[in-house]
N, C-alpha and C positions, 0 to 999 in steps of 0.2 A: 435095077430097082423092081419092073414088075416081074422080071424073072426069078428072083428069089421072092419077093410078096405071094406067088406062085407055089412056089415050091412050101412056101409055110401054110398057106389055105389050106392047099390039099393033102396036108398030114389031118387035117378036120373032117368028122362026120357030118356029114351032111357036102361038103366040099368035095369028096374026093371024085367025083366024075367033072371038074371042073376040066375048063382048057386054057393051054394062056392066052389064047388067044380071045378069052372071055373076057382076062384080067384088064383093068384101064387105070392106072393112078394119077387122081386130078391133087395138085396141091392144096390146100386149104387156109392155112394159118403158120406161121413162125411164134411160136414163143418163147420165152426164156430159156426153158429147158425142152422142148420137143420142136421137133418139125412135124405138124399135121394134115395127113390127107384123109383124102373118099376114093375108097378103093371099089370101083362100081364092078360086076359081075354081068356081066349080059345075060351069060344063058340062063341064071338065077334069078333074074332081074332084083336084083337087090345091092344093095353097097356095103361094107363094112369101115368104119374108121380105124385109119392107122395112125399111130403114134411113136415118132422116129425118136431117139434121145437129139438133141442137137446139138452141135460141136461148143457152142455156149452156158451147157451145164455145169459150169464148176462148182453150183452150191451139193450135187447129186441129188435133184428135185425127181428128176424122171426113174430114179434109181427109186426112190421114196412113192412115187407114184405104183410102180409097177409092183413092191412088195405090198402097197396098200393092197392093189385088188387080186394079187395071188389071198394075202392071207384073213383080210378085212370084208371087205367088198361083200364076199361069201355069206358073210355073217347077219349084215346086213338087208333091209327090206328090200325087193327084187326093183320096185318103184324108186327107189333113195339115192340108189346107183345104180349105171349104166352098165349092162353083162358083158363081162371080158370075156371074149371069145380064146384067145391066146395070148401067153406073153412068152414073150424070144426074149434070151438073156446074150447077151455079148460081149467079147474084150473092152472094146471101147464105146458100143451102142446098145440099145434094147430096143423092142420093140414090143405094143401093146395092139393086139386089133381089139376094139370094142363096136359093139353092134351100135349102128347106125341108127340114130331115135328121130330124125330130119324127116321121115313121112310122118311121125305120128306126135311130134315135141318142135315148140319153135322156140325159136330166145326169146328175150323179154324185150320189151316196147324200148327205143329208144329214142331222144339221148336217156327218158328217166323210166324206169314202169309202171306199170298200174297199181292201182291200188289191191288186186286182185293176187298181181303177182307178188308185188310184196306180202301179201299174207300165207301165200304159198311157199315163199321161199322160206320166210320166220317160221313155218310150221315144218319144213324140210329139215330146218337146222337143231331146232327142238326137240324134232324126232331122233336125228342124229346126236345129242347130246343125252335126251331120254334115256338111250339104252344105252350107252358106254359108260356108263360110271364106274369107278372105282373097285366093284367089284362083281363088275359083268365079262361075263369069258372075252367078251370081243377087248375090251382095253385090255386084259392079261393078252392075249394075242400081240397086239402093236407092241406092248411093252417087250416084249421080247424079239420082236421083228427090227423096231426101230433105235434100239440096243448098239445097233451095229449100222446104224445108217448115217451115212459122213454130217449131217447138216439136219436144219431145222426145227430146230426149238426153241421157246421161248426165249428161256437164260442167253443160246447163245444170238437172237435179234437184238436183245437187250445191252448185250454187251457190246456188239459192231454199231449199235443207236451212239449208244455214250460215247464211243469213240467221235464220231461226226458231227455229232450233235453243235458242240463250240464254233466247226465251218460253217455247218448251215443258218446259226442264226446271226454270224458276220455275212454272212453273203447275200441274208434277206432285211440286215441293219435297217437299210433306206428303206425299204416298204412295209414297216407295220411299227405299231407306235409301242411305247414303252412300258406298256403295261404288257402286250403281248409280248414282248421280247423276253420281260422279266418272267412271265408265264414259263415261256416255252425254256427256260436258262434251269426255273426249278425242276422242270422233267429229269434233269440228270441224277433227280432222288430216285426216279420210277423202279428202277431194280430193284430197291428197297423195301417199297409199298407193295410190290407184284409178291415180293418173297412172305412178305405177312400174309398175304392170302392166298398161299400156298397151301395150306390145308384145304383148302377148299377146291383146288387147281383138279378137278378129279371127271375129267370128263373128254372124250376126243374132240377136239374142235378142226371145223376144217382145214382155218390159219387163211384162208383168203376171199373172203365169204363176199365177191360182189356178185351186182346180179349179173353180168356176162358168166358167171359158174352155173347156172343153173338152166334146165330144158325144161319149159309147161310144156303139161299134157293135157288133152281134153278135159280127164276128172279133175283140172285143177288139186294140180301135185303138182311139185318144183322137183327133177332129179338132178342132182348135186352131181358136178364135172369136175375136171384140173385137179385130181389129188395130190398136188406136191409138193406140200406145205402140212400136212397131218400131223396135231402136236398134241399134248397131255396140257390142257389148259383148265378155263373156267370158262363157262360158252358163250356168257356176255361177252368174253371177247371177239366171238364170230356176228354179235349180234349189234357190239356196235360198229362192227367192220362193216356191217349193211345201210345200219341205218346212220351213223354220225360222219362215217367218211364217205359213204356212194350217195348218199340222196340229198338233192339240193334242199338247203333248207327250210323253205315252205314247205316243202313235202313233207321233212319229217317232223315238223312241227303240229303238223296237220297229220297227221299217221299215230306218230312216235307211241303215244301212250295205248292206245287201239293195237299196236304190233306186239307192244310188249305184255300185255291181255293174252293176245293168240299167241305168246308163246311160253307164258308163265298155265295156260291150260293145257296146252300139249306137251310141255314138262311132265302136267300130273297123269294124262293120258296115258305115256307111257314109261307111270308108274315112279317115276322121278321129281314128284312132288319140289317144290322150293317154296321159301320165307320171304315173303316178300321185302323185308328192310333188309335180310342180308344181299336178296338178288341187285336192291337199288346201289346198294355199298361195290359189289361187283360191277355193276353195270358203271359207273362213275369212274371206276379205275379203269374199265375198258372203255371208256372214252379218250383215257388218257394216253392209253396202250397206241390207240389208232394213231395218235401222231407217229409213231417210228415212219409205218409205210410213206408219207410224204419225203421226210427226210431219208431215208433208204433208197427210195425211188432218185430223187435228188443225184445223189449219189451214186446211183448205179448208169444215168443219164439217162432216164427218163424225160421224154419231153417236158418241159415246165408247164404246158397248160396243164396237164395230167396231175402232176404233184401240186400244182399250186389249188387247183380247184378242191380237189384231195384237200390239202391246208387248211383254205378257206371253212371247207364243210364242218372240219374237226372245231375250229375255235368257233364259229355260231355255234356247235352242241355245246360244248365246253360254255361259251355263257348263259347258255340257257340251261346248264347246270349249275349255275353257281361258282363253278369252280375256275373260271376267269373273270375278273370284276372288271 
């Protein structure tokens, strides 16, 4: 492992008087689709993060990842995303190095963030939806990158939802009462409802917009991580992916209306203006959208506090929408 990490640094400028014996890789993280380290440099004194594919990728998330920031990334504000240093292509693996942000970017507050960060992240996502619309070079870009990538899009979450969908709400009968049941029973319209506002679907969204994705920086800026989920949606869906499924909801009840402010302004910032009753009409269907992840998760064997807190968060937004009585 540091042998060949090695051998791919030093095809880099700046890298190539490196030694291996400079090279150290600490583990980091396991996810879904990557195994992630800190590949630290001594003589440079510096680190760069690695990103392995990991033997777990069967959606091709890391596959998805790594064309994002060959062909996307670039495109994008230097702040918005983290700079691939290199991406290694392989039979059965890939690898991405990206620059290390850990001296100058930390996570966000946990278990919840501030109110700080979350205005930074809503204005992160805003900016990322800002500029990709429908007929900005950077979507023609993914559209023809993501042409040919095994997995992740909307239609096809929607459709592996509906399949599940009938288990998970036998398997949660006994704990939630019958108005929720009946709730979550009419979701199985949602491809339906998602397809009418298709027209509209015209913007890149991240597809897993919590706050563990994102690095603050001193200037209070959020840069956007985990690319491997990138789909062609409506970007209320990333936006209730933050605030109706991640934030306990005190928080966002006490936020909510304030978030979606700073991010219906930096729509028009960058020049992406929106209509405020269509954005509400959107934003409502992407409340609904957020149930998949609990039950997906469910299903993939996610711990249950995870999915179920997940749960919880989506039906308080959903009744304080209206849209479960």
């Amino acid at each position: 492992m540091v042998e060949e990490t090695y051998n791919h640094l030093v095809s880099l400028e700046g890298f190539r008087n490196l030694s291996l014996h400079d090279v150290h890789v600490e583990p980091l993280q396991t996810l879904a689709h990557s195994e992630v380290y800190r590949v630290r440099l001594d003589s440079l004194s510096t680190s760069v993060i690695l990103k392995k594919s990991g033997a777990a990728d069967v959606a091709g998330l890391a596959e998805r990842e790594r064309q994002f920031y060959r062909h996307i990334a670039p495109l994008l504000p230097s702040w918005l995303v983290p700079e691939c240093l290199l991406i290694v292509e392989g039979d059965q693996t890939g690898r991405l190095f990206i620059k290390d942000l850990s001296g100058s970017h930390r996570s966000a507050c946990s278990p919840a963030p501030t109110r700080m960060e979350c205005r930074c992240f809503v204005e992160a996502l805003a900016t990322l939806h800002g500029l990709t619309g429908r007929h900005s070079r950077i979507q023609s870009e993914w559209i023809k990158v993501a042409a040919d990538l095994p997995a992740g899009t909307i239609q096809q979450r929607l459709s592996f939802f509906q399949l599940v969908l009938g288990s998970f709400i036998a398997m949660i009968h006994e704990r939630v009462d019958r108005a929720v049941e009946s709730f979550l029973t009419d979701l199985s319209d949602l491809e339906h409802q998602i397809q009418r506002m298709g027209a509209q679907a015209d913007v890149i969204v991240h597809g897993d917009a919590h706050f563990g994705n994102a690095l603050f920086s001193p200037e209070q800026r959020a840069c956007l991580i985990d690319w491997g989920m990138p789909m062609i949606g409506f970007g209320e869906i990333d936006l209730a992916h933050a605030l109706a499924l991640n934030l306990p909801p005190n928080l966002r009840r006490e936020w909510e209306q304030e978030m979606i402010g700073v991010y219906l302004s930096q729509m028009a910032a960058c020049g992406s203006p929106v209509e405020e009753a269509a954005f509400y009409d959107r934003y409502r269907l992407a409340v609904l959208y957020s149930f998949i992840s609990p039950v997906i998760w469910w299903c993939s064997g996610v711990p249950e506090p995870q999915w179920w807190s997940a749960l919880t968060n989506s039906l308080d937004a959903a009744r304080d929408l209206g849209l479960l009585k």
